[in-house]
DOKEDO-709139 format. One line per field, with one value per residue: residue number from 1; residue in one letter; x, y, z of N, C-alpha, C, O in turn. Coordinates in steps of 0.1 Angstrom, whole numbers. Atoms other than C-alpha are relative to their C-alpha. Example, Ala and Ser with C-alpha at 12.3 -4.5 7.8 and 13.67 -1.06 7.14 Angstrom:
// residues 2
seq: 1, 2
type: A, S
n.xx: 9, -9
n.yy: -12, -11
n.zz: 0, 0
ca.xx: 123, 137
ca.yy: -45, -11
ca.zz: 78, 71
c.xx: 9, -8
c.yy: 12, 11
c.zz: 0, 8
o.xx: 19, -3
o.yy: 12, 22
o.zz: 7, 9
This chain:
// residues 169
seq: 1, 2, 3, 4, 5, 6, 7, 8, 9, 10, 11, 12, 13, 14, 15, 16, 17, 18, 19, 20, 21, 22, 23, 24, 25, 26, 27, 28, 29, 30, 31, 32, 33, 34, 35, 36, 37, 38, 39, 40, 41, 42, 43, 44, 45, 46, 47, 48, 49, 50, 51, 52, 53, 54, 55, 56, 57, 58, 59, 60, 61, 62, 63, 64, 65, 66, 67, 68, 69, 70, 71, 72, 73, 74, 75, 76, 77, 78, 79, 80, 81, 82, 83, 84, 85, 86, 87, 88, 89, 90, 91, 92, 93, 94, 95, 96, 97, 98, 99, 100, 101, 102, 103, 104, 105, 106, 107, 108, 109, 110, 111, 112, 113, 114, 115, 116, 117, 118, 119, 120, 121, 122, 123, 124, 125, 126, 127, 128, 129, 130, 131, 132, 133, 134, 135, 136, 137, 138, 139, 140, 141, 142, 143, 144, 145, 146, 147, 148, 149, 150, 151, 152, 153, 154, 155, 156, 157, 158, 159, 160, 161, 162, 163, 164, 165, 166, 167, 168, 169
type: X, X, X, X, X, X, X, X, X, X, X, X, X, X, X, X, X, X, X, X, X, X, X, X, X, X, X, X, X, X, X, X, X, X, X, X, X, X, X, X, X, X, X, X, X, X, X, X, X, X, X, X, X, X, X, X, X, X, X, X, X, X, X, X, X, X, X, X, X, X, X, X, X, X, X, X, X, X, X, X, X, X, X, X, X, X, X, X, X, X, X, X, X, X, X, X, X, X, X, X, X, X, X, X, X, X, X, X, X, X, X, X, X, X, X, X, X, X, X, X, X, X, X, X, X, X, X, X, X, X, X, X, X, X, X, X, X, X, X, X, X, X, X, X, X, X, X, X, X, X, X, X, X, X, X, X, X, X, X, X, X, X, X, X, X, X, X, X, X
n.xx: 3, 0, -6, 4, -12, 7, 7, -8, 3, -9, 5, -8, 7, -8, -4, -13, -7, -10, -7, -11, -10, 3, -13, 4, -9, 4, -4, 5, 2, 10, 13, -4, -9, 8, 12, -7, -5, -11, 1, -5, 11, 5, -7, -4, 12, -4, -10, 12, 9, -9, -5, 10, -9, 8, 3, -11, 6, 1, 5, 15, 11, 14, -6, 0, -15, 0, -9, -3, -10, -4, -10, 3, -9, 8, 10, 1, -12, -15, -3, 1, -5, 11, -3, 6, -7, 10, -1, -4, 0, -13, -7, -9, -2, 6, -10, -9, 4, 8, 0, 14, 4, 16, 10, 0, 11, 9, 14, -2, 13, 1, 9, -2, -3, 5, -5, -5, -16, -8, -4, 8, 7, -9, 4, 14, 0, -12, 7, 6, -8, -10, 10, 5, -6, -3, 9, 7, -5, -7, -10, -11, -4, -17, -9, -3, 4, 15, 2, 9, 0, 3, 4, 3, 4, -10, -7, -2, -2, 10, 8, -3, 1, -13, 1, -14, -3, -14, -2, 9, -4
n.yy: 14, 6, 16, 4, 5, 9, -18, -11, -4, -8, -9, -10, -14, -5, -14, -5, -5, -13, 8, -7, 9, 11, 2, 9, 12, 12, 13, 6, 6, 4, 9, 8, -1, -6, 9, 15, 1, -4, -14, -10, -4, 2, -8, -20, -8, 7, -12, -11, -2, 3, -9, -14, -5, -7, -13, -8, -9, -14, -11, 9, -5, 4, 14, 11, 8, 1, 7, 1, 10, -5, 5, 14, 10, 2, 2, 3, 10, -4, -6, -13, -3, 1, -12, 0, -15, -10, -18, -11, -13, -7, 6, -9, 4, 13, 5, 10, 13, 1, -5, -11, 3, -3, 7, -11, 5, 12, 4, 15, 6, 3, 10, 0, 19, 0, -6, 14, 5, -6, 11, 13, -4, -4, 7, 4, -8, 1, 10, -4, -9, 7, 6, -6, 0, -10, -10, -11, -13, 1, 14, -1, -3, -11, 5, -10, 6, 3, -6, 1, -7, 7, -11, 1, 12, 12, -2, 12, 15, 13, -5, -6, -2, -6, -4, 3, -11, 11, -7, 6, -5
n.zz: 0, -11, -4, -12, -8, -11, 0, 0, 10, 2, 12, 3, 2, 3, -5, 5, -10, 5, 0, -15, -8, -9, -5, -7, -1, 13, -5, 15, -1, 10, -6, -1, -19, -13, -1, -8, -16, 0, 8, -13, -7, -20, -7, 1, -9, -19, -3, -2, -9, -13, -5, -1, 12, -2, -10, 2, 15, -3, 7, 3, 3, -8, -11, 14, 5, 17, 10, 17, 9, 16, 8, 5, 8, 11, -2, -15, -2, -6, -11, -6, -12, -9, -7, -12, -5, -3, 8, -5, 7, 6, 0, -6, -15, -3, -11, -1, -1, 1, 14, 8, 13, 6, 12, 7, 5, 15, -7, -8, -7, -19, -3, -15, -5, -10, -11, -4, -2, 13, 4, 9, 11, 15, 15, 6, 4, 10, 5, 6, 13, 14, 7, 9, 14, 6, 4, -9, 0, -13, 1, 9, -11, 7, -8, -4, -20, -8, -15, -12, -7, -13, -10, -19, 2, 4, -14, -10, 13, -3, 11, 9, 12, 8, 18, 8, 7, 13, 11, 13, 12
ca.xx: 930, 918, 944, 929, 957, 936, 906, 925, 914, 948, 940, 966, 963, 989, 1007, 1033, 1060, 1084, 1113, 1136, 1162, 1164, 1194, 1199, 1220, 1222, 1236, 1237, 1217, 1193, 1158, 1177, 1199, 1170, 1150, 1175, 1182, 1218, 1203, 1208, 1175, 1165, 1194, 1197, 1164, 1173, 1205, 1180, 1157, 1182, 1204, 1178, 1194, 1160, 1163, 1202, 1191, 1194, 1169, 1137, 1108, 1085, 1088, 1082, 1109, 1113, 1128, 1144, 1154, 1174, 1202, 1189, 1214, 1188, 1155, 1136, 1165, 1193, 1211, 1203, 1209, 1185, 1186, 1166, 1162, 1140, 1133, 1150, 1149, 1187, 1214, 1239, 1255, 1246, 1259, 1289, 1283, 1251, 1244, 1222, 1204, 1177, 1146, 1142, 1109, 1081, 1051, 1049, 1019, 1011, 999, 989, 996, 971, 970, 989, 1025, 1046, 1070, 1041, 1022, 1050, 1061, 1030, 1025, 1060, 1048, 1021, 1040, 1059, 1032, 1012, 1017, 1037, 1009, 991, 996, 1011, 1032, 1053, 1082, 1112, 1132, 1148, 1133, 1108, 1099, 1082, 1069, 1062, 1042, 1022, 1000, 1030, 1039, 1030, 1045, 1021, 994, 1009, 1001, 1027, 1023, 1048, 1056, 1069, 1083, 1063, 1073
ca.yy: 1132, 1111, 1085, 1058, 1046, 1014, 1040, 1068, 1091, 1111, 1142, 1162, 1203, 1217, 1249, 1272, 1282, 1308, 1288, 1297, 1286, 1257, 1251, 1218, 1186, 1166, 1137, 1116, 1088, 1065, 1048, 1018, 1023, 1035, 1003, 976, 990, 1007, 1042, 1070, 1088, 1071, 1083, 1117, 1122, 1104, 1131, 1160, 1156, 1144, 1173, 1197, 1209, 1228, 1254, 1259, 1273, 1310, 1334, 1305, 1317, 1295, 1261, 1238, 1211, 1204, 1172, 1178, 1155, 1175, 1173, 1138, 1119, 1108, 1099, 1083, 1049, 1072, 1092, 1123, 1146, 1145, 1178, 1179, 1214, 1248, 1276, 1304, 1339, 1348, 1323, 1341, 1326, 1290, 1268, 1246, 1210, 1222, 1236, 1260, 1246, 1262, 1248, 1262, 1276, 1255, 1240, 1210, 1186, 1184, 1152, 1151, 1115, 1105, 1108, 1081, 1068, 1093, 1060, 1042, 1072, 1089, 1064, 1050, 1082, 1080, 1049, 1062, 1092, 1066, 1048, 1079, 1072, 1101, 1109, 1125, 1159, 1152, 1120, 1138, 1144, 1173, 1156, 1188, 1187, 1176, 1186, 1171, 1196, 1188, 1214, 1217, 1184, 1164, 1174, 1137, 1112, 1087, 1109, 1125, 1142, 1154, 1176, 1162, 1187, 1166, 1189, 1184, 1195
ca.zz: 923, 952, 966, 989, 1017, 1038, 1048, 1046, 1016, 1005, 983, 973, 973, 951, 960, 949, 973, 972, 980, 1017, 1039, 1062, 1087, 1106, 1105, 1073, 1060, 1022, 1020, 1001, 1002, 994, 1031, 1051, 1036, 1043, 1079, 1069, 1064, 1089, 1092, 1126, 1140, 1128, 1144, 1176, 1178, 1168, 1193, 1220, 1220, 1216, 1179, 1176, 1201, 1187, 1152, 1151, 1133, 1131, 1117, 1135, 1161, 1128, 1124, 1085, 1070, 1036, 1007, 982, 958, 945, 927, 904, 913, 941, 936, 942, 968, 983, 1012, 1038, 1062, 1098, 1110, 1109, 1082, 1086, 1080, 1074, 1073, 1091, 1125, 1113, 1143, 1142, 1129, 1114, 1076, 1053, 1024, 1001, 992, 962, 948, 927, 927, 954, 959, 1000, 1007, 1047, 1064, 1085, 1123, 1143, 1152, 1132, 1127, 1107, 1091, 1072, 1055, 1051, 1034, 1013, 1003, 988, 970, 950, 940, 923, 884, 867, 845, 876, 878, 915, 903, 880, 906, 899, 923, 933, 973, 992, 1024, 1057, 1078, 1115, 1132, 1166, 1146, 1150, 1189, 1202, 1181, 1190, 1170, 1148, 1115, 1091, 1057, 1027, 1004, 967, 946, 908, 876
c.xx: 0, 9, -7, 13, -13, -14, 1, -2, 10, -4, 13, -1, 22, 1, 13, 15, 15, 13, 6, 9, -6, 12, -1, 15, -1, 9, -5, -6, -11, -15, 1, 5, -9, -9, 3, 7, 15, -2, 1, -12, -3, 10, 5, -9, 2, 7, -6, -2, 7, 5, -6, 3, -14, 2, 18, 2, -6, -11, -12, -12, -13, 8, -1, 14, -4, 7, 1, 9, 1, 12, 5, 14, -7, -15, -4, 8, 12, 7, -6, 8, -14, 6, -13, 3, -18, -2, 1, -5, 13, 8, 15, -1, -3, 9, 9, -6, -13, 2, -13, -4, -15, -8, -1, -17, -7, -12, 3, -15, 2, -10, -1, -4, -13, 2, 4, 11, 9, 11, -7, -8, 10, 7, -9, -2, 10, -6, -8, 1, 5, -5, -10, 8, 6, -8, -8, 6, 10, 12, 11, 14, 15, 13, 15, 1, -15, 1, -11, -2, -9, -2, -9, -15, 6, 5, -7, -1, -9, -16, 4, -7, 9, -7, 12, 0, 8, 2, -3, 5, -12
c.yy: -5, -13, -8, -9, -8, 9, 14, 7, 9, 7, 8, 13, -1, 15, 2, 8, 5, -5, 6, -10, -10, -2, -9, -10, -5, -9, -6, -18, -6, -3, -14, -2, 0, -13, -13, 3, 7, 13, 10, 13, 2, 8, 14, 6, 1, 15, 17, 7, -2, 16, 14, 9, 13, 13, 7, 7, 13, 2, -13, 6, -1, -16, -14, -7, -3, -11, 2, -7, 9, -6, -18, -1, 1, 3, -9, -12, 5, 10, 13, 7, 5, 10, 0, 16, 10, 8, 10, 14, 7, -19, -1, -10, -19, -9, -11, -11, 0, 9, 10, -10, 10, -6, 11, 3, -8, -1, -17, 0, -3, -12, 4, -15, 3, -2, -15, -1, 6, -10, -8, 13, 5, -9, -11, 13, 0, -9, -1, 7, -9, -8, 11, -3, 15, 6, 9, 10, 0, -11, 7, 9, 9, -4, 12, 5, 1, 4, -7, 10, -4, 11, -7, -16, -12, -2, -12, -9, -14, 3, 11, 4, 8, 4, -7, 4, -8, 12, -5, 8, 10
c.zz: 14, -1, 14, 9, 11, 0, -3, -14, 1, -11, -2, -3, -9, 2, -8, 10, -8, 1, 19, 5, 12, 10, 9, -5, -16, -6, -17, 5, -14, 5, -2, 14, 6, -8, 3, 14, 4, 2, 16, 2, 14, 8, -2, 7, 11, 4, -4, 13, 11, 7, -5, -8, 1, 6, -2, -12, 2, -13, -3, -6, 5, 11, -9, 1, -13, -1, -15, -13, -11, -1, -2, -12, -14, 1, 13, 1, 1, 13, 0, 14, 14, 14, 9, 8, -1, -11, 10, -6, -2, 5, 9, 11, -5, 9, -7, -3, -11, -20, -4, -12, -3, -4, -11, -4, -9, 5, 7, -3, 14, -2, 18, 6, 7, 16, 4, 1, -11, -10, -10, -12, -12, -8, -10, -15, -14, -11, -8, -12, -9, -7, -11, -11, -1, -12, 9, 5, 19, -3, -8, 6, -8, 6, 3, 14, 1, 11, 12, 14, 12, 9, 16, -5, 7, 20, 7, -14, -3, -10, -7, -12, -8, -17, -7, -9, -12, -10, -19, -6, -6
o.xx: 9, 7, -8, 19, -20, -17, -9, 3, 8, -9, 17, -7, 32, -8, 20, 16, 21, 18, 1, 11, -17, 22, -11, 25, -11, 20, -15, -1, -15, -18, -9, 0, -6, -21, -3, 16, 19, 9, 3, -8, -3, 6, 13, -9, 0, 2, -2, 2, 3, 0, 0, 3, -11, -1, 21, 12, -17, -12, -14, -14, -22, 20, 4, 25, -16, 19, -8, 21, -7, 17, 16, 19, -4, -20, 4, 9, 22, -1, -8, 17, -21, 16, -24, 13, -29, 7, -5, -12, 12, 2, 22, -11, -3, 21, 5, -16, -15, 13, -23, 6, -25, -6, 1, -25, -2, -18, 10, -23, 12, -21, 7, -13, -18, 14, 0, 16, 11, 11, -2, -10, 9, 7, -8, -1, 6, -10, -7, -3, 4, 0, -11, 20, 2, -6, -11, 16, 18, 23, 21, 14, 23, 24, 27, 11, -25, 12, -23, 6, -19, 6, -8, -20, 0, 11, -7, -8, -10, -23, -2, -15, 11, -12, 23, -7, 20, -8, 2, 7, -10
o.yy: -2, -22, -3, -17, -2, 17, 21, -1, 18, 1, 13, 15, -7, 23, -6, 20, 3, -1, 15, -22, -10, 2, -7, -6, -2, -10, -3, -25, 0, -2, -21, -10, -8, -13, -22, -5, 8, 18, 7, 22, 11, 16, 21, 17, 10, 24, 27, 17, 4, 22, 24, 21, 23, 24, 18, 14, 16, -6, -13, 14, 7, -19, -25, -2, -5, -8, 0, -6, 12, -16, -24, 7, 8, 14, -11, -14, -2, 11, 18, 1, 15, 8, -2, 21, 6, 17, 12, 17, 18, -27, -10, -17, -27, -8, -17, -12, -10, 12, 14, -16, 13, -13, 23, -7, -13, 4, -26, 9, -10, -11, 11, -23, 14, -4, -26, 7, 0, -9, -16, 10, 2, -8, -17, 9, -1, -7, -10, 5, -5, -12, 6, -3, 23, 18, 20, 9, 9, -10, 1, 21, 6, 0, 8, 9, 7, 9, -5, 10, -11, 16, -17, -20, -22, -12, -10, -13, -22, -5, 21, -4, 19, -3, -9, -4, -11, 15, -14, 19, 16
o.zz: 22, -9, 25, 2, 18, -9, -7, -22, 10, -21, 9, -13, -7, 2, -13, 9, -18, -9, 25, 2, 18, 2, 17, -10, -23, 1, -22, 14, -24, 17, 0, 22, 15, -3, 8, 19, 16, 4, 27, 10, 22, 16, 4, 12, 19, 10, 2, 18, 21, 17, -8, -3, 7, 1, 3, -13, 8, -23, -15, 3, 6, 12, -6, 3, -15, 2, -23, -14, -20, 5, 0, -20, -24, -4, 22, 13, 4, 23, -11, 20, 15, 20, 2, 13, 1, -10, 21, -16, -7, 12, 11, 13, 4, 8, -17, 3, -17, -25, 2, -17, 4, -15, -10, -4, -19, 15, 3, -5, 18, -7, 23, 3, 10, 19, -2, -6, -22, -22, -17, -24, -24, -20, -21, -26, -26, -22, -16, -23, -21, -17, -23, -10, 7, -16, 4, 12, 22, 4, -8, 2, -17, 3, 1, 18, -4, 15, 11, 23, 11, 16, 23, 5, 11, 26, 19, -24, -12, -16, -5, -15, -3, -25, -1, -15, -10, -17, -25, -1, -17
């Protein structure tokens, strides 16, 4: 199914992934907090990208940074835990301060934001996810994890493009 965002024609590919590790920072939060200004997103990225968390994540797979919303409360009005980090290939050594979680496998729908100020496309983008009805084969959400993957697309924030991986039933 085609979604239209302003111009922007969002299509969805569905895929099946195998599931793997992730290791990074993370942190409980809502989309209630992060929409009245309380939420701790912005600054988990700030402290990220500051102290150069990236490059202290053993065993990486690739230079990808990953945001991940799992272990949902409920659904997209309740809490989760929101993890900033890398897939891995072993878990082992994970640093101080920092955590492992599994995505687990499934089928996700990948939406891809369009290009532009990572601040405005992704959740432009979100935005969108939560509008698909749940009869479309993309809308019907496992709320299990999601994933934003931030490759060599994403390397100037200012144009940006980001995949977002919704975990679907």
């Amino acid at each position: 199914m085609c979604h239209l965002i302003g111009d922007f024609h969002l299509i969805p590919k569905l895929v099946d992934e195998p599931g793997f590790t992730v290791v990074g920072i993370s942190s409980r939060t809502s989309n209630g907090k992060e929409m009245s200004g309380k939420g701790v997103i912005p600054q988990q990225w700030d402290r990220f990208i500051k102290e150069g968390m990236l490059g202290q994540i053993p065993n990486k797979v690739d230079s990808n940074i990953l945001a991940v919303y799992t272990d949902y409360e409920s659904d997209a009005n309740g809490e989760y835990t929101f993890l900033i980090g890398a897939r891995v290939s072993s878990a082992d050594d994970v640093p101080l301060g920092m955590v492992a979680k599994e995505v687990p496998p499934g089928r996700y729908a990948v939406f891809t934001s369009e290009k532009g100020f990572v601040g405005k496309v992704v959740p432009q983008t979100w935005s969108h996810i939560w509008a698909v009805p749940k009869s479309a084969p993309e809308g019907n959400r496992a709320y299990r994890a999601d994933f934003e993957v931030y490759d060599q697309r994403a390397a100037d924030p200012q144009n940006a493009q980001v995949d977002i991986y919704v975990g679907i039933k």
